[in-house]
C-alpha positions as CSV (number, residue, x, y, z in Angstrom):
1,X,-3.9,-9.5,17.8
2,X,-7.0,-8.8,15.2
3,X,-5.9,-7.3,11.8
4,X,-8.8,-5.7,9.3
5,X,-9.6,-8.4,6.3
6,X,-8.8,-6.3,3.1
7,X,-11.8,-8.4,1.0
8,X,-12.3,-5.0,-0.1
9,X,-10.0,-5.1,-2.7
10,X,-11.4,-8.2,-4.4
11,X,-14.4,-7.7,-5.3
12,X,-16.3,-4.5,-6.2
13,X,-19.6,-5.8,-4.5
14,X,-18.0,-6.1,-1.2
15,X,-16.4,-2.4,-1.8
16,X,-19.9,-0.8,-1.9
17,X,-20.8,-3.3,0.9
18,X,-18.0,-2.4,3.2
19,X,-17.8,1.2,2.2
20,X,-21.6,2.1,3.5
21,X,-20.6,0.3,6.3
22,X,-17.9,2.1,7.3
23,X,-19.3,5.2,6.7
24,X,-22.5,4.5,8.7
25,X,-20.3,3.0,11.7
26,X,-17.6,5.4,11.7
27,X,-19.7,9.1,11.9
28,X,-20.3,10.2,15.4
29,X,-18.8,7.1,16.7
30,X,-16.9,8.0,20.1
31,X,-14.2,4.9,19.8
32,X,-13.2,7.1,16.6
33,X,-13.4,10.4,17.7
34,X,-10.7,12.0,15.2
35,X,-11.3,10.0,11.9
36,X,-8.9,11.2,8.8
37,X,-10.7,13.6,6.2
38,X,-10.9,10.0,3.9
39,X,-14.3,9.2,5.3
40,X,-16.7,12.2,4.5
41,X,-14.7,12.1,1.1
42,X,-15.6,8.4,1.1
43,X,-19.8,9.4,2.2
44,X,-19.1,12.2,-1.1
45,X,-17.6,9.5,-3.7
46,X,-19.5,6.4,-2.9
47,X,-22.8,7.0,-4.7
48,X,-20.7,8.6,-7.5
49,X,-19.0,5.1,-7.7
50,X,-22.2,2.9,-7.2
51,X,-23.3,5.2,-10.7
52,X,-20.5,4.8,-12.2
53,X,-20.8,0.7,-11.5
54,X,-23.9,0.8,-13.0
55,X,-23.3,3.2,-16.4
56,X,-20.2,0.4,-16.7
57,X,-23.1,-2.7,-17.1
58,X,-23.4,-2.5,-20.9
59,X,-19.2,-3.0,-21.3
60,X,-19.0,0.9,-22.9
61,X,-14.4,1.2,-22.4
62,X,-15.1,5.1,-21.5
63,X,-17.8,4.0,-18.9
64,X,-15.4,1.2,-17.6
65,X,-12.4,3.4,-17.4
66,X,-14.7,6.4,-15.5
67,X,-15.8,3.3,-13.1
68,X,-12.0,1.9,-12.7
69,X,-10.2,5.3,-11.8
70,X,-13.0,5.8,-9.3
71,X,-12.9,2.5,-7.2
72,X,-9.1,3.3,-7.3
73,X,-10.3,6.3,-5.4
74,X,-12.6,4.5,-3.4
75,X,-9.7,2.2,-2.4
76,X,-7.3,4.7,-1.3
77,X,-10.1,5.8,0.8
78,X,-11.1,2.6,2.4
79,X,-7.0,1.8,3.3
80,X,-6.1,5.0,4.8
81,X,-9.5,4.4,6.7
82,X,-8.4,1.2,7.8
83,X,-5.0,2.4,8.7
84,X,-6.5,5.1,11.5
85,X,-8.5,2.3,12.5
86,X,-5.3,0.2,13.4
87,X,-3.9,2.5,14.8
88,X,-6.5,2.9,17.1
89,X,-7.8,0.2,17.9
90,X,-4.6,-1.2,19.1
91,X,-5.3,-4.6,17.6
92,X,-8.8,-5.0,19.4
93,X,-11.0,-7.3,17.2
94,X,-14.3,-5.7,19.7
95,X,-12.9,-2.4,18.3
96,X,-12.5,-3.1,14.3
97,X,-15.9,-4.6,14.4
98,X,-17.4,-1.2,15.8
99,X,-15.4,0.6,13.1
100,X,-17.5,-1.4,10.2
101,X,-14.2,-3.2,9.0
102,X,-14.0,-7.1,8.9
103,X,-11.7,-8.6,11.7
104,X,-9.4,-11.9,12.3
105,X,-7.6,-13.0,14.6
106,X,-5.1,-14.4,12.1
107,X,-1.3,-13.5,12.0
108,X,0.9,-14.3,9.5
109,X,4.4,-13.1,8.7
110,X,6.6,-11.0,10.3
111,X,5.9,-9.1,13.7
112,X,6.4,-5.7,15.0
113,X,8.2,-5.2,18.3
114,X,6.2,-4.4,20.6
115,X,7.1,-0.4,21.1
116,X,9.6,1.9,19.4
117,X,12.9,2.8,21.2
118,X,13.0,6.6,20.6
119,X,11.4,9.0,19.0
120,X,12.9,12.6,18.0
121,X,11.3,15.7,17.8
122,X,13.3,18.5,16.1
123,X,11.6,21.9,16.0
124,X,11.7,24.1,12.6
125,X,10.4,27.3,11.4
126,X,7.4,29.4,13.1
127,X,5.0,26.6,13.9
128,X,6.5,23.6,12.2
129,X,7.9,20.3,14.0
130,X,9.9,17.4,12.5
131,X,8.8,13.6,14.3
132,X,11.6,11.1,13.4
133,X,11.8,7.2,14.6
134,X,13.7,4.7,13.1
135,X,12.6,2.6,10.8
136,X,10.6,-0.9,11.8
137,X,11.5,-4.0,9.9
138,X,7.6,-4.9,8.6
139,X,6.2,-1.8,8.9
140,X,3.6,-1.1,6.1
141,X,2.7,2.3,7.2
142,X,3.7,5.2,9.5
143,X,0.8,7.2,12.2
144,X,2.8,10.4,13.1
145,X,0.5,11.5,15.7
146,X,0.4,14.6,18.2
147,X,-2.1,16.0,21.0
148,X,-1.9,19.4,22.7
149,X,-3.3,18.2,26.1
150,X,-1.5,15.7,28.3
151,X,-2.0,12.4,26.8
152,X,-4.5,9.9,28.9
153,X,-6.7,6.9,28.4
154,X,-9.0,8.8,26.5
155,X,-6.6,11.1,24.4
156,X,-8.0,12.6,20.8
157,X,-4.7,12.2,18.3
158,X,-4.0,14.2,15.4
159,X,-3.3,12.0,12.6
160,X,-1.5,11.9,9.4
161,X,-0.1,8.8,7.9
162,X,2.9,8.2,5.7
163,X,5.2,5.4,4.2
164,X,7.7,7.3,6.1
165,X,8.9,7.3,9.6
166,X,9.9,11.0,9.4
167,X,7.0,13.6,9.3
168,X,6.9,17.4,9.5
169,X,4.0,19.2,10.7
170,X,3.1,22.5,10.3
171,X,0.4,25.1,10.6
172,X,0.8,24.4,14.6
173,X,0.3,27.1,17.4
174,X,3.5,29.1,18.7
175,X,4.4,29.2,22.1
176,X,2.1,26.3,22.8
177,X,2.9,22.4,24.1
178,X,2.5,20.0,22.2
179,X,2.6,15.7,22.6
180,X,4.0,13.9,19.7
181,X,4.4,10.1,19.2
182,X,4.1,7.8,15.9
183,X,2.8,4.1,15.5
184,X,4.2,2.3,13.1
185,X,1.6,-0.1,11.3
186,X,2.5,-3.8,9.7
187,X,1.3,-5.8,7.1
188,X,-0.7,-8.0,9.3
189,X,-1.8,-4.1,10.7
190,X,0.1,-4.9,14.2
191,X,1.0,-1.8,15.9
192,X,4.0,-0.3,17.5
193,X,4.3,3.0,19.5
194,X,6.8,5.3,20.1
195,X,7.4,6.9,23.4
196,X,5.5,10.4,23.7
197,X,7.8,13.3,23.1
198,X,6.7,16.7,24.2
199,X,7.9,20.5,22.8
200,X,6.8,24.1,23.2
201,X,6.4,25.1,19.1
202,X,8.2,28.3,18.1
């Protein structure tokens, strides 16, 4: 299974690199029909970083710090990016490649199983639902995902991501059916699915 290189972190030349990349890769793009509000933040801060990279040449600390706090930013970005990604590509190195991320096929560490067991879907207030698996040894990162058609080959998820394998949406649509499942994501960004879990929301 493929997992996204991270070289992104290192080095602040391959974060402008990889970060156009993405962005020019990612819009429009059909594999990644449903991408997380990160990446048109990421088209909006990128040039703002790329100045700030450049004001921070002649070593002024203010100019450094301004240029530090945002490639933090910029790395948030770029890793909850690459954690939608994972999640949908499955693993698929074709995939990663098409998202503008770096790809091996290197595994190290610990593995996920290869599904989750159960997944439970408690309903709350007018329009809110609670998503609860168990925790997975290795996971890095949670996709609590839900649909409002059927789910097929060619599903578009709703994603939000957490350290968490409890999530609780809300703002959903009473009296309307809805498909929920969550991936949990590992260090090595193998992937583990839940079964999918459907409720009419109150």
């Amino acid at each position: 299974m493929a997992r996204i290189v991270a070289k992104f972190k290192k080095r602040q030349n391959d974060l402008m690199t990889i970060g156009q990349r993405v962005i020019e890769k990612m819009e429009n793009n059909t594999v990644f029909p449903n991408p997380p509000a990160a990446l048109a933040e990421l088209k909006k801060l990128l040039p703002e970083f790329q100045a700030a990279l450049s004001n921070a040449e002649g070593r002024d600390k203010e100019m450094v710090s301004i240029k530090n706090d945002k490639k933090a930013i910029i790395l948030a970005l770029l890793q909850e990016l690459a954690d939608y990604v994972t999640a949908t590509s499955k693993g698929d190195r074709t995939l990663i490649f098409n998202s503008g991320f770096d790809a091996t096929n290197e595994s190290r560490g610990s593995t996920l199983p290869p599904s989750i067991d159960k997944l439970e879907v408690e309903l709350g207030p007018s329009g809110e639902a609670t998503i609860r698996a168990k925790s997975v040894t290795g996971a890095k990162s949670y996709a609590h995902q839900y649909t409002t058609e059927p789910p097929g080959l060619n599903t578009i998820w709703s994603s939000e991501f957490s350290s968490e394998s409890v999530y609780t949406f809300k703002d959903l649509s009473s009296d309307k059916r809805y498909w929920f499942r969550v991936v949990a994501i590992g260090f090595n960004r193998q992937t583990a699915n839940s079964p999918v879990v459907s409720r009419v929301i109150q």
